[in-house]
C-alpha positions as a Markdown table, in Angstrom:
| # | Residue | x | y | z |
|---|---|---|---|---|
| 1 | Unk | -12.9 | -16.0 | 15.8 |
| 2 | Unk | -15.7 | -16.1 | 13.2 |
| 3 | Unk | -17.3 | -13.7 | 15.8 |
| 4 | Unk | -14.7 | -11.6 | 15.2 |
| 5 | Unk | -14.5 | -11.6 | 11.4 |
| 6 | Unk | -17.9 | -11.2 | 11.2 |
| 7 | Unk | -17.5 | -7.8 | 13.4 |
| 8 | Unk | -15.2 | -6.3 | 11.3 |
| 9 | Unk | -17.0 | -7.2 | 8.4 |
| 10 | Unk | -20.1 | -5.3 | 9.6 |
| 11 | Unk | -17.7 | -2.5 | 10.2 |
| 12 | Unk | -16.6 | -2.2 | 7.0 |
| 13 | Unk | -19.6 | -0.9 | 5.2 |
| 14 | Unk | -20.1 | 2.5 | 7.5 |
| 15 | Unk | -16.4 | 2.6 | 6.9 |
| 16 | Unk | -17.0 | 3.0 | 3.1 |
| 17 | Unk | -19.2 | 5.3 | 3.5 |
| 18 | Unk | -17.8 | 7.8 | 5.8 |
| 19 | Unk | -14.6 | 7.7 | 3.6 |
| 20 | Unk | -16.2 | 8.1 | 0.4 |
| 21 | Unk | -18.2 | 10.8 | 1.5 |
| 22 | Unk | -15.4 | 12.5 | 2.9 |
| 23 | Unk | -13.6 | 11.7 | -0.9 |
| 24 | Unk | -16.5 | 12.8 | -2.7 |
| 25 | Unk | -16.4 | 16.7 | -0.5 |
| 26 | Unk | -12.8 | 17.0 | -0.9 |
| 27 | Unk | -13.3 | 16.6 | -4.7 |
| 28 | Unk | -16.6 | 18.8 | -5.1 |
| 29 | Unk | -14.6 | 21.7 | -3.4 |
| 30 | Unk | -11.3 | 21.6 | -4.7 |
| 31 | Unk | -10.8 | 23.9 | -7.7 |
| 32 | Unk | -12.0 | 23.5 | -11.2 |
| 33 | Unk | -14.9 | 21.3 | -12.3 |
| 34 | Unk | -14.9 | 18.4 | -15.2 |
| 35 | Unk | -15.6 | 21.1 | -17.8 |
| 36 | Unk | -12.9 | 23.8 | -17.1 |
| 37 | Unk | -10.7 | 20.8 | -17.1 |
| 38 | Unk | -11.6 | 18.9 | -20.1 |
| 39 | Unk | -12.4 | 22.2 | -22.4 |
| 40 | Unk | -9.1 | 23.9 | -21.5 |
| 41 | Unk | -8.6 | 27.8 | -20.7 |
| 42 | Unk | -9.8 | 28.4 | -24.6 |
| 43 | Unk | -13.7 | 27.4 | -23.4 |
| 44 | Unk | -16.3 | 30.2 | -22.7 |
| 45 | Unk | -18.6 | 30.3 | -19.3 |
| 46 | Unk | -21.4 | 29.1 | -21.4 |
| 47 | Unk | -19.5 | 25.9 | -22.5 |
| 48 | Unk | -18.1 | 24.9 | -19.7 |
| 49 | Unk | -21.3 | 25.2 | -18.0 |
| 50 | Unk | -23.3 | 23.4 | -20.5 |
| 51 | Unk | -20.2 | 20.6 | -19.8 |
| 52 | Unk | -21.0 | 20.3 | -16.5 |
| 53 | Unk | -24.5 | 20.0 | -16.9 |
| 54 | Unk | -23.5 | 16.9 | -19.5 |
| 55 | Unk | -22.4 | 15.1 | -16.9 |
| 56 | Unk | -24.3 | 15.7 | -13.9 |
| 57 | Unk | -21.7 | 18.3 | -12.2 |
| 58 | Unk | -24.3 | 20.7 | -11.5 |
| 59 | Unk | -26.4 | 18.9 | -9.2 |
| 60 | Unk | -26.4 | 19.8 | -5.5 |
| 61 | Unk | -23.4 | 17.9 | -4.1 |
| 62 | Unk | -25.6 | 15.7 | -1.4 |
| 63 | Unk | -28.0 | 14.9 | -4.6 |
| 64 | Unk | -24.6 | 13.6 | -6.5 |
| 65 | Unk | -23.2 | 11.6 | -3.4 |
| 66 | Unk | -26.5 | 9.8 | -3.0 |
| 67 | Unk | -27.2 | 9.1 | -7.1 |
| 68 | Unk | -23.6 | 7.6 | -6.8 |
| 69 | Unk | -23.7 | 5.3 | -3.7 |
| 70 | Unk | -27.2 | 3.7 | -4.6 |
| 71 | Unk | -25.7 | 3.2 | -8.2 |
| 72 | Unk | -22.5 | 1.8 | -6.5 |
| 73 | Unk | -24.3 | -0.6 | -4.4 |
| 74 | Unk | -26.1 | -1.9 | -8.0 |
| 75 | Unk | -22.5 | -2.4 | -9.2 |
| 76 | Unk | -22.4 | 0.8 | -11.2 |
| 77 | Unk | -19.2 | 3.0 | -10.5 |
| 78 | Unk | -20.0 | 5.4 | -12.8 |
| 79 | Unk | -18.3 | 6.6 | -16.4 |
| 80 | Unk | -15.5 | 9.2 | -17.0 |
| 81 | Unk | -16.7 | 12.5 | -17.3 |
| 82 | Unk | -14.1 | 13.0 | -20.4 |
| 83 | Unk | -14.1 | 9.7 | -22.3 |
| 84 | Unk | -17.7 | 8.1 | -21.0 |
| 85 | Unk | -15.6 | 4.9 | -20.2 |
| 86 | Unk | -16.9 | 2.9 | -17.2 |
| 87 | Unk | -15.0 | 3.6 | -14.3 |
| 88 | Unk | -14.0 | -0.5 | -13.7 |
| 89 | Unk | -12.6 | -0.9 | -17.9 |
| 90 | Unk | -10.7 | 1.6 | -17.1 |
| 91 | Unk | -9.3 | 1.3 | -13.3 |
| 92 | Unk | -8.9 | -2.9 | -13.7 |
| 93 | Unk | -6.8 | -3.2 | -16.5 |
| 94 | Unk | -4.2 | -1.0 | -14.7 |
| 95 | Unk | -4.5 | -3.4 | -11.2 |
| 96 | Unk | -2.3 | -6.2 | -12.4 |
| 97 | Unk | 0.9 | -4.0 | -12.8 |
| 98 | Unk | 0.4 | -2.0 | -9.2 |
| 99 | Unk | -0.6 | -5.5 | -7.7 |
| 100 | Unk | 2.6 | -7.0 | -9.3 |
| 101 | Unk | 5.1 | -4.1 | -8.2 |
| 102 | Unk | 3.4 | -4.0 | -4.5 |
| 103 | Unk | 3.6 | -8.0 | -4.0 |
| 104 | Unk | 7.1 | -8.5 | -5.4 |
| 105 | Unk | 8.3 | -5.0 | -2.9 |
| 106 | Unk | 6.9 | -6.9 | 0.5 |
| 107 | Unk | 8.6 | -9.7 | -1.1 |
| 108 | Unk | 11.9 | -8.2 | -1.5 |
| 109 | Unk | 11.2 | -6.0 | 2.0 |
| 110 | Unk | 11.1 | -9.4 | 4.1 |
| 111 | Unk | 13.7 | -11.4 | 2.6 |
| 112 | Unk | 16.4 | -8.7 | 3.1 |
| 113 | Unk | 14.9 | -7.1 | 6.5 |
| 114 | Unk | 13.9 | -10.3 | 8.3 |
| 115 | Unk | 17.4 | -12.0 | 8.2 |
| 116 | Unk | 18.9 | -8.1 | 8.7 |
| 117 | Unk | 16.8 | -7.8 | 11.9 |
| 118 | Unk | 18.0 | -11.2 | 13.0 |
| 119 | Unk | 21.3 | -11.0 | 12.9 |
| 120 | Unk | 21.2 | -7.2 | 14.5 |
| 121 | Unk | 19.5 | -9.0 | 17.2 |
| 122 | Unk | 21.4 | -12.4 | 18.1 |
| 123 | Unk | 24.7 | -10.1 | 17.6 |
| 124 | Unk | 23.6 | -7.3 | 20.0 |
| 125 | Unk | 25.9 | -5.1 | 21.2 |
| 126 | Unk | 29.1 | -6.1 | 18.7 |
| 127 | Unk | 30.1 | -4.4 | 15.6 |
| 128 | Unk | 27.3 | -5.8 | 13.1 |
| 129 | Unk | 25.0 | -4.7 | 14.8 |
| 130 | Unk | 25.3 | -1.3 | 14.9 |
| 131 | Unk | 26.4 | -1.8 | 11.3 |
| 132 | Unk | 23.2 | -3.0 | 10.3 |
| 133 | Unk | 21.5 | -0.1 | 12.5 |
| 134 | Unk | 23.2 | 2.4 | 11.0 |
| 135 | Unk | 22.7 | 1.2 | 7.3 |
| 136 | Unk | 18.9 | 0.7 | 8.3 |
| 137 | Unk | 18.8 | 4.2 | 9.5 |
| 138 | Unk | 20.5 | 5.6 | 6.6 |
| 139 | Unk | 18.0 | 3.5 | 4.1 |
| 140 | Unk | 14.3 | 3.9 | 5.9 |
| 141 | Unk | 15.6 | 7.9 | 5.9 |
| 142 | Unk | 16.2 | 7.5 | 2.1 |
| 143 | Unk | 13.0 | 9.6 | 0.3 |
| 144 | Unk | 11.4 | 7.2 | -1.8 |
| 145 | Unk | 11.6 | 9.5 | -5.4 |
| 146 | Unk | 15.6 | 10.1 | -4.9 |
| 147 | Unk | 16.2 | 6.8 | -4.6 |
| 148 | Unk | 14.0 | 6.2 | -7.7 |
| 149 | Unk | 15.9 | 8.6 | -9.7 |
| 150 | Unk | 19.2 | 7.7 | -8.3 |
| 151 | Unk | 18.4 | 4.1 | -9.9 |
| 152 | Unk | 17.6 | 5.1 | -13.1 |
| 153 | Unk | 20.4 | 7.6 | -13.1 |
| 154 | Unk | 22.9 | 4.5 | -12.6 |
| 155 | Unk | 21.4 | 1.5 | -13.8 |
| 156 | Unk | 19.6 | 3.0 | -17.0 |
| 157 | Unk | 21.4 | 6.1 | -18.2 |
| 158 | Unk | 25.2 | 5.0 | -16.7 |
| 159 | Unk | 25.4 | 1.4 | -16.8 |
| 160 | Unk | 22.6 | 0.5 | -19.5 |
| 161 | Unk | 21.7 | -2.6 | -17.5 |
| 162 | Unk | 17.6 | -1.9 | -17.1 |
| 163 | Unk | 14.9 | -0.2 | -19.1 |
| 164 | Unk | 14.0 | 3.0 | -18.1 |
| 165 | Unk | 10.4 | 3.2 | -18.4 |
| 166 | Unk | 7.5 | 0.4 | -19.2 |
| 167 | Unk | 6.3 | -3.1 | -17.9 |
| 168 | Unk | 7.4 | -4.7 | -20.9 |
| 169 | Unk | 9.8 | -7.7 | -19.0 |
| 170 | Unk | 10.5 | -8.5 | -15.7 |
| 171 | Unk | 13.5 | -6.3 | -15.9 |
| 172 | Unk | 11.0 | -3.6 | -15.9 |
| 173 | Unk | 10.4 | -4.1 | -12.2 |
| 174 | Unk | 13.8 | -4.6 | -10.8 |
| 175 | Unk | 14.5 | -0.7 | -10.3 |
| 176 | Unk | 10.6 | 0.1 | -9.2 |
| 177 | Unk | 10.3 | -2.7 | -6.8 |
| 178 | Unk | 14.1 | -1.2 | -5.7 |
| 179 | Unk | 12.5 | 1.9 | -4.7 |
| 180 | Unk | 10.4 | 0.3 | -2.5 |
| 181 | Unk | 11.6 | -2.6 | -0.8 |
| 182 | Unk | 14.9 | -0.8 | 0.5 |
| 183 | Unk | 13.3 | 2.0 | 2.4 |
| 184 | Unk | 10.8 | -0.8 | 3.7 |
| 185 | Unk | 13.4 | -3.3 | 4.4 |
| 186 | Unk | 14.9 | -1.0 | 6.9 |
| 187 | Unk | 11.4 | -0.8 | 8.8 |
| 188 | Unk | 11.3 | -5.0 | 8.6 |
| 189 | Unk | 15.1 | -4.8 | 9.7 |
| 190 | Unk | 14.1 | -2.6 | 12.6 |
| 191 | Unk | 11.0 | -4.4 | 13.5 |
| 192 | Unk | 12.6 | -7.6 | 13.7 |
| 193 | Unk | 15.4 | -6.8 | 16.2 |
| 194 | Unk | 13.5 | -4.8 | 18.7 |
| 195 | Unk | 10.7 | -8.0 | 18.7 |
| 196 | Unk | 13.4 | -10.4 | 18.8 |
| 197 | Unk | 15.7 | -9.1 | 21.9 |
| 198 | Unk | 12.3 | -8.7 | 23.1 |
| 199 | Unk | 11.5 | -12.4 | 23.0 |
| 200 | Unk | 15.2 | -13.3 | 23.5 |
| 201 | Unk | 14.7 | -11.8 | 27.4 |
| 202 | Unk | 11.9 | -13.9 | 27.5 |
| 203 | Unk | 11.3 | -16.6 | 30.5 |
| 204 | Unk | 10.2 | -19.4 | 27.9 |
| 205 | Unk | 14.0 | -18.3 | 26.4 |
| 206 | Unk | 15.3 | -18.6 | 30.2 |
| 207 | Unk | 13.7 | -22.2 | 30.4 |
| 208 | Unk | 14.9 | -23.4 | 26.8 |
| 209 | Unk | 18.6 | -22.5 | 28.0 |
| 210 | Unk | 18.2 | -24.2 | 31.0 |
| 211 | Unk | 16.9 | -27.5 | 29.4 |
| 212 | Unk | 19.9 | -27.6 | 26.9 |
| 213 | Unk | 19.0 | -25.8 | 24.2 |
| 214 | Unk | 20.8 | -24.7 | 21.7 |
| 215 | Unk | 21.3 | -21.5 | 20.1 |
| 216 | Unk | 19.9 | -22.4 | 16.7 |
| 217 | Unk | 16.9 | -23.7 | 18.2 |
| 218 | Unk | 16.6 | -21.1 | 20.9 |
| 219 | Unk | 16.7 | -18.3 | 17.5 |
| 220 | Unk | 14.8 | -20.2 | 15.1 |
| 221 | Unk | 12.1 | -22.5 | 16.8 |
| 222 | Unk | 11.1 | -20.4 | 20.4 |
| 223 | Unk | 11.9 | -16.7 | 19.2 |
| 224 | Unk | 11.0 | -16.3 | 15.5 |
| 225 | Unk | 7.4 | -17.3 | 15.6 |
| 226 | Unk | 6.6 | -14.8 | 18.7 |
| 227 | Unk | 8.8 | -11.8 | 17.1 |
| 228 | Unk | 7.0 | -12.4 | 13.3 |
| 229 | Unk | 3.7 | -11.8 | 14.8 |
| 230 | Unk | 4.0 | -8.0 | 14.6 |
| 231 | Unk | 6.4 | -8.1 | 11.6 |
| 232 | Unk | 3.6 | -10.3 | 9.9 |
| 233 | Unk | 1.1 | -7.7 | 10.4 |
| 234 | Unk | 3.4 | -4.4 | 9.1 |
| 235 | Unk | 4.1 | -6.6 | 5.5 |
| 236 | Unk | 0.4 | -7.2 | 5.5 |
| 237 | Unk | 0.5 | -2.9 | 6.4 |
| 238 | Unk | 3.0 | -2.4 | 4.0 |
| 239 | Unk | 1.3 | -4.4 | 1.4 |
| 240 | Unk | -1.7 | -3.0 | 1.7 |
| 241 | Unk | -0.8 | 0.5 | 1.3 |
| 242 | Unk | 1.4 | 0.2 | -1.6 |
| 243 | Unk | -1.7 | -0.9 | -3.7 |
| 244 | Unk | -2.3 | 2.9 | -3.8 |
| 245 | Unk | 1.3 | 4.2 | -2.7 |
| 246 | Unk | 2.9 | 3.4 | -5.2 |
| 247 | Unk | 2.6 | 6.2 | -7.4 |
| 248 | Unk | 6.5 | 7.7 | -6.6 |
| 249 | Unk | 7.1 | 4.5 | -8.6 |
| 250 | Unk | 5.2 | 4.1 | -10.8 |
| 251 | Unk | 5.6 | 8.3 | -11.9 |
| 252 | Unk | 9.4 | 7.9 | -12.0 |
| 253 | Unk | 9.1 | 5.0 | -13.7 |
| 254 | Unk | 6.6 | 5.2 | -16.4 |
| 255 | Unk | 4.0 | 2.4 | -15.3 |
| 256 | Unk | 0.8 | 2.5 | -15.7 |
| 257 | Unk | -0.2 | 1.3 | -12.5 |
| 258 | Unk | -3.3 | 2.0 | -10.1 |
| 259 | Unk | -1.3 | 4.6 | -8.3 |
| 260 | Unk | -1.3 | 6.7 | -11.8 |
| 261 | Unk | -4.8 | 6.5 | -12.6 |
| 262 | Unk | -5.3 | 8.1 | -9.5 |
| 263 | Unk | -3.4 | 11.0 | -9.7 |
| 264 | Unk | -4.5 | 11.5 | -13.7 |
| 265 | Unk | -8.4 | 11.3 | -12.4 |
| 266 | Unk | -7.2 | 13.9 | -9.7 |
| 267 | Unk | -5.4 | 16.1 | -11.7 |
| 268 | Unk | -8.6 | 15.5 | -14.4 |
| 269 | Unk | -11.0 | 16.5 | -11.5 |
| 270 | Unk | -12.7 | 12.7 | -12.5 |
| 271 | Unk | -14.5 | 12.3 | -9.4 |
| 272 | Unk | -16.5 | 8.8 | -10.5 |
| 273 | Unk | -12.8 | 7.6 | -11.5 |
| 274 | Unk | -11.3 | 8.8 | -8.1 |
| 275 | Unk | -14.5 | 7.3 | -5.9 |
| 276 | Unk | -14.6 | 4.2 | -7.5 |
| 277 | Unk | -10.3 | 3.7 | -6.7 |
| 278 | Unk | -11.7 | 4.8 | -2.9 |
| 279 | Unk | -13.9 | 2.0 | -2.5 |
| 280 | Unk | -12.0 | -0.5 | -4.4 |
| 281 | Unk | -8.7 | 0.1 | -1.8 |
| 282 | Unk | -10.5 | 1.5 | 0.7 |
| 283 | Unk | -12.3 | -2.3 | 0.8 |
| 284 | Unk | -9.2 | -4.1 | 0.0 |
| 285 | Unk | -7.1 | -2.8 | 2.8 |
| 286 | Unk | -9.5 | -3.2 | 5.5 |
| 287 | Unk | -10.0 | -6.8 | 4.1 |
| 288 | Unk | -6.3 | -7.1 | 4.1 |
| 289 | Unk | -6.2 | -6.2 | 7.8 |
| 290 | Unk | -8.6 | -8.4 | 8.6 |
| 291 | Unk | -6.5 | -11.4 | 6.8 |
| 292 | Unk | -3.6 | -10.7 | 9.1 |
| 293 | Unk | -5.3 | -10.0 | 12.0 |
| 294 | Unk | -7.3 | -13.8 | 11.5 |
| 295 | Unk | -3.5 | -15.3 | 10.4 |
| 296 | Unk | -2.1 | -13.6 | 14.2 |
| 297 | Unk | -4.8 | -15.4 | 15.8 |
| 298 | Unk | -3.5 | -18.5 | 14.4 |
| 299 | Unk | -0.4 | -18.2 | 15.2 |
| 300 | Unk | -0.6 | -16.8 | 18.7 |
| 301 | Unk | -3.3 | -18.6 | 20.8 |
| 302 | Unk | -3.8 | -15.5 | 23.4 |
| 303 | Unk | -5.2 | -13.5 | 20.3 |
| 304 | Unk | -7.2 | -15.8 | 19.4 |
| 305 | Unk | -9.0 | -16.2 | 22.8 |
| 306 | Unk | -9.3 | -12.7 | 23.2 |
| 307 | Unk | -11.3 | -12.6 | 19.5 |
| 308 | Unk | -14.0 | -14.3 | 21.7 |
């Protein structure tokens, strides 16, 4: 297994690299440059060009991607073209609030999916489960910014119960966190009742019948470890990608999470800003992977011989 780790940690760094580069293209070539954007309409040709030479913008595009990568691997991300903040003062501050509203979603997502999924599956074929079915259809269909603004419709502006916008109390995250565990509760919900009447036809289920079990056991001690290995691995999925997906939330919402940085820097045409949120997610989800990959291997012995 540490052969394995070891593998995917080699991987990792061509990774980086390829997606970066690809980041760093997609930026370059999109329209407008860091002066036209900064200056406004108002700036002359002459300005805005004397802006871009400021900062570096009107180098040869393989000249830039190289500069930044070897300053990158000295721990240099580069400084905002507009304010000349380093890219990490002003990305990190805005990490605990994303890291917050993603860890409390997957959260929320497993408590109410797993024991959804479970009952769909030990009550197959009777009236709750094609209840819970139905309602999980009808919620992973839901898009993520109606529900947001259906939310703050009712709870804010109706029934005054929540704040609006901010991260000010914990009540601050009940609506965002909303928005996102529902829709991916449904997936859980899913997940866990197809896995589970998988294992439930089973012959190690056959055996446990024969030998007296009983149904408790049968659901809770030989079925649920098998059927959370894939579920395991979509909340690790799930997690990962709402560290920078969860700007529908975070917009609707007024948070100023990691998600919202992004889009600014976009939107700002801040490519050291956008490059160094790349790398830093780009890193942290393949890590992420890897952590549930290694915890699957625990838990199921066959992955773990295959790891070599």
């Amino acid at each position: 297994m540490l052969k394995f780790a070891v593998k995917r940690i080699l991987f990792i760094i061509p990774s980086i690299f390829i997606i970066t580069f690809v980041t760093f293209l997609i930026m370059s070539f999109s329209a407008g440059s860091p002066g036209s954007v900064a200056l406004g309409i108002t700036a002359t040709p002459e300005e805005i060009a004397e802006y871009n030479h400021a900062v570096g913008y009107d180098r040869p595009v393989l000249v830039r991607y190289a500069d930044y990568m070897l300053n990158a691997l000295q721990g240099d991300f580069g400084e905002s073209y507009s304010s000349g903040v380093p890219v990490v003062d002003l990305l990190m501050p805005k990490f605990p609030t994303t890291l917050k509203l993603a860890l409390f979603a997957v959260l929320f997502s497993a408590l109410i999916g797993i024991p959804i999924g479970v009952l769909a599956a030990v009550k197959k074929g009777t009236i709750a489960d094609t209840g819970t079915t139905v309602v999980s259809l009808v919620l992973a269909s839901i898009p993520g910014f109606w529900l947001g603004l259906l939310l703050l419709l009712l709870f804010s502006y109706q029934l005054g119960l929540l704040p609006p916008f901010g991260i000010g109390t914990w009540k601050h995250y009940v609506m965002p966190v909303a928005t996102l565990a529902i829709p991916s509760s449904a997936y859980v919900a899913r997940m866990v009742r197809m896995t589970m009447l998988e294992a439930l036809s089973s012959d190690y289920v056959r055996t446990a019948r024969a030998k007296g079990a009983g149904p408790g056991r049968i659901v809770f001690v030989h079925v649920l470890r098998n059927a959370m290995l894939p579920v395991i691995t979509q909340l690790g999925m799930s997690f990962a990608g709402l560290l920078g997906g969860a700007v529908i939330a975070e917009q609707i919402f007024g948070m100023p999470g990691f998600g919202t940085a992004i889009l600014e820097a976009i939107n700002k045409k801040e490519t050291m800003i956008v490059l160094g949120a790349t790398i830093f997610l780009s890193l942290l989800y393949m890590l992420i992977m890897l952590a549930m990959d290694l915890i699957n291997a625990l838990l199921n012995p066959k992955i773990r011989d295959n790891m070599g």
